[in-house]
C-alpha positions, 0 to 999 in steps of 0.5 A: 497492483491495481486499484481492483487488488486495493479496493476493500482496504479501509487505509488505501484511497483511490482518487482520480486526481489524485496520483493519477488515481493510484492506490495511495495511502490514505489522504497521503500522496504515497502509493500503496506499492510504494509501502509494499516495495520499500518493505521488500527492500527491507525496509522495517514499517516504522522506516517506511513510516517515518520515512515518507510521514505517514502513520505507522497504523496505515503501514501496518495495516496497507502491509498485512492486507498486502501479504494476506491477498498476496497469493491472489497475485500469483498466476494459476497454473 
């Protein structure tokens, strides 16, 4: 996902110089994609917060934002 998807998520930061400017979750040095995937893994948001040391309220939030653009992933037909 790029940082075009990301961009109107208060808890996802994009700093050039930081991650190579990969969406990151907020000041934290962990990829926005990185929630995503580990929740589809199975992953439950308190793992994934606990995890990789982040607030469980920025996992929650990266996730519901995720699933609630996620259609416009999808290529039309």
């Amino acid at each position: 996902m790029t940082a075009e998807f990301w961009k109107d998520c208060p808890r996802v930061q994009v700093d050039p110089y930081k991650m190579h400017g990969s969406p990151t979750v907020g000041a934290y040095r962990l990829a926005a994609q990185t929630v995503v995937e580990c929740e589809e893994l199975g992953d439950a948001p308190e793992e994934i917060a606990a995890d990789y040391g982040v607030p469980l309220e920025d996992v929650r939030a990266i996730l519901g934002y995720y699933h609630a653009r996620e259609p416009q992933l999808m290529p039309s037909r």
